[in-house]
C-alpha positions in Angstrom: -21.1 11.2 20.6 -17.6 12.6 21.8 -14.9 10.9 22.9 -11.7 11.9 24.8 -9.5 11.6 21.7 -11.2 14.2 19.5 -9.3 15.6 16.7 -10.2 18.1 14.3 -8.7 20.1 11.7 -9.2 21.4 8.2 -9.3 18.4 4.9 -5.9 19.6 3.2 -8.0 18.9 -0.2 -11.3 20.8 -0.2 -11.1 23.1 3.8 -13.6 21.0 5.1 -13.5 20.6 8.8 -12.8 16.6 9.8 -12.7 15.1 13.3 -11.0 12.1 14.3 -13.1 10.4 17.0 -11.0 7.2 17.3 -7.3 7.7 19.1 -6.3 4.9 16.6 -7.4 6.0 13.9 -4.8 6.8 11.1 -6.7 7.3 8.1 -10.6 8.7 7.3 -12.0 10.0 4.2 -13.6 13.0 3.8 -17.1 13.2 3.7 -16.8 16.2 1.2 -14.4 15.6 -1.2 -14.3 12.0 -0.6 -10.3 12.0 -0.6 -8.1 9.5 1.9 -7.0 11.9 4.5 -4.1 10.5 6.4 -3.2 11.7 9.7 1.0 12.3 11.0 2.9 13.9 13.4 2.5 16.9 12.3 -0.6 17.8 10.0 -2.9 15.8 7.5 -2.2 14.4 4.1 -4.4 13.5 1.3 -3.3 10.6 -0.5 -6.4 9.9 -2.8 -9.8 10.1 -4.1 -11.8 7.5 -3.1 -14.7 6.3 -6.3 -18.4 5.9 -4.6 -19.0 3.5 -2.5 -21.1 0.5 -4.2 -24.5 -0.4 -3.0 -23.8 -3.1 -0.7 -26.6 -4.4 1.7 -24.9 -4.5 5.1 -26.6 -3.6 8.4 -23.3 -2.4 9.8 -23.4 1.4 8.8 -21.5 4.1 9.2 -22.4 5.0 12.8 -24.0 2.1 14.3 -23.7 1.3 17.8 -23.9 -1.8 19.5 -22.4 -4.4 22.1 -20.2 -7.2 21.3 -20.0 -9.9 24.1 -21.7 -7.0 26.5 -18.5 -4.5 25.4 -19.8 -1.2 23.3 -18.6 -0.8 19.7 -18.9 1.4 17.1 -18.7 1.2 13.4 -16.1 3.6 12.3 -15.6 3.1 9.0 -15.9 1.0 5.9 -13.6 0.1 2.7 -14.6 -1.7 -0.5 -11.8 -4.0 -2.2 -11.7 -5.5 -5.5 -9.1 -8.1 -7.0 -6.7 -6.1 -9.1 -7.0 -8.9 -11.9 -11.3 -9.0 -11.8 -12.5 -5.4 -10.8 -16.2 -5.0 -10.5 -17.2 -7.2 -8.1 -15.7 -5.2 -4.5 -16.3 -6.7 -1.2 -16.5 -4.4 1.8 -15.1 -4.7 5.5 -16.4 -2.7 8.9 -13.6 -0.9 10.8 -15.3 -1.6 14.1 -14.0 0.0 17.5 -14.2 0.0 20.9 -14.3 3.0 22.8 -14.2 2.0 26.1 -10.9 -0.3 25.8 -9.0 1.5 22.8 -8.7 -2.0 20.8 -10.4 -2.4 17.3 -11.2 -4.9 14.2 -12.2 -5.8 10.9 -15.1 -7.5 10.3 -16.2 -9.0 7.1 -18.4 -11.8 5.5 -18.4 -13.6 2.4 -20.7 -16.9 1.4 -21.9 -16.8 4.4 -19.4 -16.5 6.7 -18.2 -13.7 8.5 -14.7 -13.2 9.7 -13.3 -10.6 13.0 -9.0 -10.1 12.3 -7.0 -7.5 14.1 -3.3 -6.4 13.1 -1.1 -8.5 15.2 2.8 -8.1 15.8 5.0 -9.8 12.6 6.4 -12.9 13.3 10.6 -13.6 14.0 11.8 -13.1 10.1 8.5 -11.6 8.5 5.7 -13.2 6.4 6.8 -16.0 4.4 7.9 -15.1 0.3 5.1 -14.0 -1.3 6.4 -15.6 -4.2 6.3 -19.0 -2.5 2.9 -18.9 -1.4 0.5 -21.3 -2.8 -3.4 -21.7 -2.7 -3.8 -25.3 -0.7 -0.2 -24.9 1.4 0.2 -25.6 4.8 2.4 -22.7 6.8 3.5 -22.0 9.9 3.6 -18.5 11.4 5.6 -18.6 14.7 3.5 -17.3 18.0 0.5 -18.2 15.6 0.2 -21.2 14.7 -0.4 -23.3 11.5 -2.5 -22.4 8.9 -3.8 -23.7 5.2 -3.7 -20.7 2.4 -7.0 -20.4 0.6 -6.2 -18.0 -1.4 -3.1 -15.6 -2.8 -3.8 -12.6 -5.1 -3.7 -9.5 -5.5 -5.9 -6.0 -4.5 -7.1 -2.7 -4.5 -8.8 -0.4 -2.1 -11.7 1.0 -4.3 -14.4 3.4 -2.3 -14.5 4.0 1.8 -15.9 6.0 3.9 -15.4 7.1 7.5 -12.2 6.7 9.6 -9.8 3.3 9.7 -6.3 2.3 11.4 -4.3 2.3 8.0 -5.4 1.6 4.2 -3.9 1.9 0.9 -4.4 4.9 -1.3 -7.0 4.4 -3.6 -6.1 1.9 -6.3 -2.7 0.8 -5.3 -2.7 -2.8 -5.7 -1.3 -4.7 -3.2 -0.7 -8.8 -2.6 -2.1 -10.7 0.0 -3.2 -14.4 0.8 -5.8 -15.8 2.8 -5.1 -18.2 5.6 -7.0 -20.2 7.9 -6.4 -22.5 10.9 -8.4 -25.2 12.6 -11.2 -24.1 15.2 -12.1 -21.2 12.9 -9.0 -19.5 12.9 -8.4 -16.8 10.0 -6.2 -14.2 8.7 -4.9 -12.2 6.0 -1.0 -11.6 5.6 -0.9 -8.6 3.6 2.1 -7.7 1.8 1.9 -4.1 0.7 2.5 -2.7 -2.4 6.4 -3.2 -1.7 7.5 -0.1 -2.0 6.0 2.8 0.6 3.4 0.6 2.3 5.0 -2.2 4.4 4.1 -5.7 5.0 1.0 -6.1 7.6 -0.5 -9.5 9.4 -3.9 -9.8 10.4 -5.4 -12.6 12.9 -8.6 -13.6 13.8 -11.0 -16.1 13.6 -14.6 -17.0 12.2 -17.4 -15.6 14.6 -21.4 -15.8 14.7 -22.5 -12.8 13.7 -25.2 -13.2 16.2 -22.1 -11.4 18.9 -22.7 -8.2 17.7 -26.2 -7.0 19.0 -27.2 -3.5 17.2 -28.7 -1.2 19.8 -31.4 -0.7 17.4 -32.6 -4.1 17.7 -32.7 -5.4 14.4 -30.3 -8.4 13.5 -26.9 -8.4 11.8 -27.3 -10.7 9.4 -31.5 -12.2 8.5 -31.9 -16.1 8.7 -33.6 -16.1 5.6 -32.9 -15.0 1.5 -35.8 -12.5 0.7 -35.5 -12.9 -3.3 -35.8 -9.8 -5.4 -35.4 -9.3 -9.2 -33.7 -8.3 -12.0 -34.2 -7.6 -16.0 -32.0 -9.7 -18.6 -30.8 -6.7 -20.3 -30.9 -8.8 -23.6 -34.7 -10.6 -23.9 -35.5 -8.5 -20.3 -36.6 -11.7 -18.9 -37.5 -11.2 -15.0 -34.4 -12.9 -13.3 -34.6 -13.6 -9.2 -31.9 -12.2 -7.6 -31.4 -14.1 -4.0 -28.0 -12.6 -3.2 -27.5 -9.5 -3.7 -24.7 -8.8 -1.9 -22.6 -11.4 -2.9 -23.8 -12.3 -6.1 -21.0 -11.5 -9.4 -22.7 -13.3 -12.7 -26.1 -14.0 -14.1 -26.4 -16.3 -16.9 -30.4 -15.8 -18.1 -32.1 -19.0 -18.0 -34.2 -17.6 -21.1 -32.0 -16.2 -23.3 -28.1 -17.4 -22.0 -26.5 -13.6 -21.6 -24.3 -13.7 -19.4 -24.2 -10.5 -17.3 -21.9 -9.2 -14.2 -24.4 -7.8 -11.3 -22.9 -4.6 -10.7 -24.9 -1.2 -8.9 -28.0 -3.4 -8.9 -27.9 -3.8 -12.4 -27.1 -6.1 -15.3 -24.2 -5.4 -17.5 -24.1 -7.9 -20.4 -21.3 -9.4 -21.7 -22.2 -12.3 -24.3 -24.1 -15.2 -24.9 -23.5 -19.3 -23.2 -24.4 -22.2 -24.7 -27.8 -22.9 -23.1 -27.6 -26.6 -21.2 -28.8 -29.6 -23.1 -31.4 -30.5 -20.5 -33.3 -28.8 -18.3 -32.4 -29.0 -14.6 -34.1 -31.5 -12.5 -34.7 -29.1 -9.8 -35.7 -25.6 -11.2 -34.2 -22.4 -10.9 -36.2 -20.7 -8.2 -37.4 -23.5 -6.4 -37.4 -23.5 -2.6 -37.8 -26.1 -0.5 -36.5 -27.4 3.0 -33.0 -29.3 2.9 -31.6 -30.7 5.7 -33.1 -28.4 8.1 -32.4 -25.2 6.0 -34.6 -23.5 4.3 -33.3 -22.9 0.2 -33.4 -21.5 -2.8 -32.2 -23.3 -6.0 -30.2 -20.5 -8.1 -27.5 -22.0 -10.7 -27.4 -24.8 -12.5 -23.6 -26.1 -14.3 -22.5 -29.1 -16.1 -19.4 -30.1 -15.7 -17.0 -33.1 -17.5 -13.7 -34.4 -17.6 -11.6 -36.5 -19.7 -10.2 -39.7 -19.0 -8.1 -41.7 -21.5 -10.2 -40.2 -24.4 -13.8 -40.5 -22.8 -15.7 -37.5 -21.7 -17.7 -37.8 -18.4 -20.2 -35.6 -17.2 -22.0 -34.1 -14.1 -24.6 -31.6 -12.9 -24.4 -29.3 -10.0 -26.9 -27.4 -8.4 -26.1 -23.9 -6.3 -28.3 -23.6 -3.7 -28.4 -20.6 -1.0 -29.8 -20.8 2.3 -29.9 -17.5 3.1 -27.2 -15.0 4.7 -27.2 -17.0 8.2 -26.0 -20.2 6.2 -24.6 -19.2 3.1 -24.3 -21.0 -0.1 -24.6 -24.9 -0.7 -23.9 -27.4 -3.4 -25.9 -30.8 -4.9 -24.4 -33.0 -7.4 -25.8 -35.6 -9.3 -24.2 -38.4 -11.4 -27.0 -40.3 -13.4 -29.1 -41.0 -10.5 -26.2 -40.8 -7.9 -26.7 -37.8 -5.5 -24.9 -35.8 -3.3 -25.1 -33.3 -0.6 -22.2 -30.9 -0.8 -21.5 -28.6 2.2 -18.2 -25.8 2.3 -15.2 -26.9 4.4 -13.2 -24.3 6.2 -9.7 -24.6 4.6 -7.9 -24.7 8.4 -10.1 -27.6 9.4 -8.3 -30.1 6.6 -4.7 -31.2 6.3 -4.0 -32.0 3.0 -1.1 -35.2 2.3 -1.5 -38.0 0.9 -4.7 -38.7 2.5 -7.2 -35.9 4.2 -7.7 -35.7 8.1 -10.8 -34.0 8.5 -12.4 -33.6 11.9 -9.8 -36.3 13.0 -10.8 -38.9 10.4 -9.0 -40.4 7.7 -10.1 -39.9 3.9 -7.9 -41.8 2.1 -7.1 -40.7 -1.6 -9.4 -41.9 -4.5 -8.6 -39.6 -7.8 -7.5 -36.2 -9.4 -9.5 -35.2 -12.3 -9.3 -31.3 -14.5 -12.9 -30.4 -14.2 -14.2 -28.0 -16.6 -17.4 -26.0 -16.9 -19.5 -27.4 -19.7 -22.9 -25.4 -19.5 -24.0 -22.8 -16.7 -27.4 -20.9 -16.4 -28.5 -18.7 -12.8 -27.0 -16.7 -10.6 -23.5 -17.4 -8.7 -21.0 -15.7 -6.2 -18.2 -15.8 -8.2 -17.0 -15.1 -12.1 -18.1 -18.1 -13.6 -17.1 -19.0 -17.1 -17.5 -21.8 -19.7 -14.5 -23.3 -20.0 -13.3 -22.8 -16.7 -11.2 -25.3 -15.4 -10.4 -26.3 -11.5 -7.7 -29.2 -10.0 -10.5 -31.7 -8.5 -9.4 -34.2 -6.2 -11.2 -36.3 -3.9 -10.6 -38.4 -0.4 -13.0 -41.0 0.7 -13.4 -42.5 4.2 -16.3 -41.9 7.0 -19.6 -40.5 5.8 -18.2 -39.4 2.4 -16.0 -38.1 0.7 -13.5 -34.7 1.0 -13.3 -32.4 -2.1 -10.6 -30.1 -2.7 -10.5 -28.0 -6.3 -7.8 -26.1 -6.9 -7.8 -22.9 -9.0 -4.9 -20.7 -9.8 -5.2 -18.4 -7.2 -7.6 -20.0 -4.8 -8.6 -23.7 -2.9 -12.0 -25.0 -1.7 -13.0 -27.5 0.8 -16.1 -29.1 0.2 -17.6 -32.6 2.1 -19.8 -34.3 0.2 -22.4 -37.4 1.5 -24.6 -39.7 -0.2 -28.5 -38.4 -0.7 -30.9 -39.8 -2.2 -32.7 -39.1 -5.0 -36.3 -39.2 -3.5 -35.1 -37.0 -0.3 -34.4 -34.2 -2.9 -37.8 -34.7 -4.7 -39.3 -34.3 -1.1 -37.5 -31.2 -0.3 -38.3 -29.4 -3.4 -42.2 -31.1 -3.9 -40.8 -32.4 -7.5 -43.2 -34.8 -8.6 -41.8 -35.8 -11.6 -38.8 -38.9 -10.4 -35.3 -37.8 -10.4 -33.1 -38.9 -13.5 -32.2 -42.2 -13.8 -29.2 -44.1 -14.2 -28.7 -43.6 -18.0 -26.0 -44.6 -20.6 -24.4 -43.2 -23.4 -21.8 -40.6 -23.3 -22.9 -38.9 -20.2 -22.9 -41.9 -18.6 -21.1 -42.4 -15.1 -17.4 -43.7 -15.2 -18.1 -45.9 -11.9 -20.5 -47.6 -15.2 -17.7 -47.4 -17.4 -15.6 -49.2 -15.2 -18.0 -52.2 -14.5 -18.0 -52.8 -18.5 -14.1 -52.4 -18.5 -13.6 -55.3 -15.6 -16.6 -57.8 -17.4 -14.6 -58.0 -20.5 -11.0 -57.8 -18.7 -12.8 -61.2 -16.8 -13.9 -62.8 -20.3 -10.3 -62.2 -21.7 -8.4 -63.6 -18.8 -10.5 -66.8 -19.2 -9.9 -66.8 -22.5 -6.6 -66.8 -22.1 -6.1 -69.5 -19.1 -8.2 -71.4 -21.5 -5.5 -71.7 -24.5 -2.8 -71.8 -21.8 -1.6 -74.5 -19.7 1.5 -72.9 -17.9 1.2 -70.8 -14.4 0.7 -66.8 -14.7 1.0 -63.7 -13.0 -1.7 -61.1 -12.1 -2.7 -57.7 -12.8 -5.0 -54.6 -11.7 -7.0 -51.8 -13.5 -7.6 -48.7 -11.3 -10.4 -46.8 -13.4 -11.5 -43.2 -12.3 -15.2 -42.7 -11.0 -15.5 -38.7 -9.8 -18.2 -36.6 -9.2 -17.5 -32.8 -8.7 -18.7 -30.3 -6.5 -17.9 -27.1 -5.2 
C-alpha cells in the first residue's frame, strides 16, 4: 500500500533500495543487510547491524493491518530488547501507526498485560536523576501526573525489523525505569545512553488488547494457553511448555537442570536441589480457578529467618493463558491463598497501603529467599534468590509488595481454602495439613511463644506480692507470594 510520504533511496550499507512509508519514521532496518538505517536531512546513515530477530509468537507482524477504536493502523516495525545485565531473554515491541492521522505507538505485553506509550514532550527540568530512581518510589512528573517506579535498569536494542520513530544502535545500552499510575497509567522514562542519544519520555496506559481488531479476523492475543513441549537437554524428559513467549527458565521436574528457554530450545546450565516433597498440585495440572481456566507450571519453596528459626512456604505459578497472564497460590501448612498481580500505580506505599481506596495497615517485613524451584517461569529464577517481602493487611486480605534490586511487585493475596483448590484441580488426595516441626507456620510458633510467656507471668505474680508493669511480644507470621 502507498502512502503520500513515500521515500526511497539506496541502503548506504549493501545498495539495496529502502522506502520509507511512514512520514515519522526516523529509523528502519534493512531487509537485506539487516543494518539500522537512519534517516537526516540530507541522506541516510547506517548505524548498526541488527542480530536475528528471536522467535517470538506475536500476531502483530510486520505488515498487519487493522482498526483500533474504528481508526486504521499498521504495524510498522518491530524491536527486540534485552536487559544489558541478563541477555538472552529479549522482549519485543510493535511500532504501530496510523496513516490516516500521522500519530503512532508502541505496543507491548508482558505477563499478560499489554501496554500502548507514545513519546510525549519532557517535563519543566527533565526526567528526575537517574541515579535517584528507586524500584517502589513514588514521583511526580509535572503535566503528567504521579506515578510508582516498578522497575529501573538498564538495556539494549538487540534484533528489529521494519521502520520505527527513533531507536538505539544495536547494542548500546541505555537506562530506563518503568513507571505506572493509577487507572492503568504507564510509561517508560528512557534516559539514553548519555552521550549522543538524549533523554526520551514515554506515556501511555494499560489497554485490552481486544482494541486492535486484525483485518484478518483472527484475535490479538488467544483466551486460552495451548501447551506445547520441550526435551530436558540433560535426561530429555518431555517438559510442557505453556508460555512460550514469555517463558525464561525451566527447572526439569525429573532430573533438576536448570535450563534458559532460548530459540525454542533448552540451554542447560546446572543442576537444583530437587524439592523435598512433591507438590500438592502437580505440574501440568489444569483445572478451573476462579473463573479462569489454568495450568499449574512451577512449583518454589521459599523460607525466612526470624531470630534463628527457619520458616517455610510453597508457591505455586499458575498461568491462565495470554488473555490473563500469570497467577500465584501459596500455602502455609494448610493455610491457603489466592495471589493475583497488582499494577504498581494502583498502590501507594507509606506506612500503611491504600489500595483501591482501602487501608492495609502494616503487619511485617521479612528477606524471602528461594529454597527449592522445579517448572517453568517468566523470569530468571535462582536458588538463593532473595526479595524485600513486606505485607499490609486490612479488607479482604492482604497487600504484598517484594522488593528486588532493580524491580517491585504488587501482589493481593485472599484467603482460599484448601478444599476449593482440590475442586479446581480434581485432586483427590486432601490438601496438607497443618503440620509441625521445622516447616511449621510462625503464626504456630507464636501461639507456643504466648502459652509459655502466660505460664511465666503467673509464675511470677505468684512469688510476688508488689504491683507490676506490662509488656508485649509482636512475633512475625508471613506467607510469601509473588
Amino acid at each position: 500500500m502507498s502512502t503520500p510520504f513515500d521515500r526511497t533511496a539506496a541502503c548506504p550499507s549493501c545498495g539495496a533500495p529502502m522506502t520509507f512509508r511512514f512520514a515519522g519514521a526516523a529509523a528502519q532496518v534493512c531487509k537485506h543487510c539487516k543494518f539500522v538505517v537512519a534517516r537526516t536531512d540530507r541522506n541516510l546513515q547506517a548505524v548498526g547491524r541488527m542480530s536475528d530477530l528471536v522467535d517470538i509468537p506475536t500476531p502483530l507482524q510486520l505488515g498487519v493491518t487493522g482498526r483500533w477504536a474504528g481508526e486504521p493502523f499498521v504495524v510498522d516495525g518491530r524491536v527486540q530488547i534485552d536487559r544489558a545485565n541478563a541477555p538472552g531473554a529479549p522482549w519485543q515491541e510493535h511500532f504501530i501507526t496510523f496513516p490516516n492521522s500521522g500519530r503512532w505507538c508502541w505496543v507491548a505485553s508482558a505477563q499478560g498485560r499489554w501496554y500502548s506509550t507514545s513519546e510525549v514532550a519532557l517535563p519543566p527540568g527533565g526526567l528526575p536523576p537517574y541515579s535517584a530512581l528507586r524500584p517502589g518510589a513514588q514521583i511526580h512528573l509535572q503535566g503528567y501526573g504521579a506515578f510508582t517506579v516498578a522497575e529501573v535498569g538498564r538495556r539494549r536494542v538487540v534484533a528489529g525489523e521494519g521502520e520505527m520513530p527513533s531507536v538505539a544502535a544495536p547494542g548500546v545500552v541505555t537506562g530506563y525505569a518503568d513507571i505506572g499510575g493509577p487507572n492503568g497509567a504507564f510509561g517508560t522514562l528512557d534516559y539514553g545512553d548519555g552521550q549522543s542519544i538524549p533523554p526520551k519520555l514515554y506515556i501511555g496506559r494499560q489497554i485490552d488488547p481486544a482494541v486492535m481488531q486484525l483485518d484478518s479476523g483472527a484475535p490479538v492475543q488467544p483466551a486460552e494457553a495451548q501447551v506445547t513441549a520441550v526435551s530436558c537437554p540433560t535426561c530429555g524428559g518431555n517438559l510442557p511448555l505453556a508460555a512460550p513467549g514469555t517463558t525464561e527458565r525451566i527447572v526439569c521436574r525429573y532430573c533438576g537442570t536448570a535450563s534458559d528457554l532460548r530459540q525454542g530450545a533448552l540451554v542447560a546450565l546446572g543442576q537444583a536441589p530437587k524439592p523435598p516433597i512433591e507438590p500438592y498440585i502437580p505440574l501440568g495440572a489444569q483445572g478451573q480457578l476462579r473463573g479462569n481456566r489454568v495450568i499449574c507450571i512451577g512449583f518454589v519453596v521459599r523460607g525466612c529467618t526470624v531470630e534463628g528459626e527457619r520458616y517455610r512456604w510453597r508457591e505455586y505459578l499458575l498461568y491462565a493463558g495470554p488473555r490473563v497472564g500469570y497467577l500465584w497460590l501459596m500455602e502455609e501448612d494448610g493455610a491457603w491463598q489466592f495471589v493475583t498481580p497488582i499494577p504498581p500505580g494502583e498502590v501507594r506505599v507509606g506506612a500503611g497501603a491504600d489500595y483501591r481506596g482501602q487501608q492495609y495497615v502494616y503487619r511485617q517485613s521479612v528477606s524471602a529467599e528461594v529454597e527449592y524451584v522445579v517448572g517453568e517461569f517468566y523470569w530468571k529464577v535462582e536458588i538463593g534468590e532473595r526479595v524485600r517481602a513486606t505485607e499490609y493487611e486490612g479488607p479482604g486480605g492482604k497487600v504484598s509488595v517484594e522488593e528486588a534490586p532493580t524491580e517491585v511487585t504488587h501482589s493481593f493475596c485472599e484467603p482460599m481454602s484448601g478444599q476449593e483448590i482440590a475442586g479446581a484441580f480434581n485432586i483427590q488426595v486432601a490438601p496438607p495439613a497443618l503440620s509441625g516441626g521445622q516447616g511449621s507456620s510462625v503464626a504456630s510458633v507464636l501461639v507456643v511463644i504466648v502459652i509459655i510467656l502466660v505460664i511465666i507471668f503467673l509464675i511470677a505474680l505468684s512469688d510476688c506480692s508488689c504491683g507490676g508493669g506490662g509488656g508485649g511480644f509482636i512475633g512475625p507470621s508471613f506467607g510469601g507470594g509473588k
